[in-house]
N, C-alpha and C positions, 0 to 999 in steps of 0.2 A: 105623586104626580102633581102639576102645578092647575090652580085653576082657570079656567081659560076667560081669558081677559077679553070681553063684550066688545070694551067700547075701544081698542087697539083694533079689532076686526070688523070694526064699524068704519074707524079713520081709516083702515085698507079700502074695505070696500067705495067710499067716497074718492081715498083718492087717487088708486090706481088706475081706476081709468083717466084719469089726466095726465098722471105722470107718463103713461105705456105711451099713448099717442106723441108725445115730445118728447122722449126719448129717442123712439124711432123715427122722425123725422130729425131728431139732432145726428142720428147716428147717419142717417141717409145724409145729410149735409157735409161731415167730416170726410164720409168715405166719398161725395164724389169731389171736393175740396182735395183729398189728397192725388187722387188719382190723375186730377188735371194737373198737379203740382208735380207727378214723376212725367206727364205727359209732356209739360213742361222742358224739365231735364233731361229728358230722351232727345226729342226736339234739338237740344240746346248741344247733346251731346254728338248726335248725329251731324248737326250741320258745323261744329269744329271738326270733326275726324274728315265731312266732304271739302274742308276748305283746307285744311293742311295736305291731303292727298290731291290737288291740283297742282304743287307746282311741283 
């Protein structure tokens, strides 16, 4: 079995709690960043199929 390495579990413990918090606000960013982007598209797609269906 390997010995367990101190000071690797010391750099975790300093610096996960920095990483976790900006992580999940990067992830919270991408995913509503994506969403407005299909929201976008939907939009975009919807009002070509209502403008070719007018005439």
């Amino acid at each position: 079995m390997r010995k367990f390495n101190h000071t690797m579990a010391l750099k975790w413990m300093i610096y996960l709690p920095l990483l976790l918090p900006v992580c999940i606000i990067f992830g919270a960013l991408e995913g509503m960043f994506n969403a407005v982007v299909r929201i976008i598209k939907q939009i975009s797609l919807d009002l070509r199929i209502q403008a070719n269906s007018n005439f």
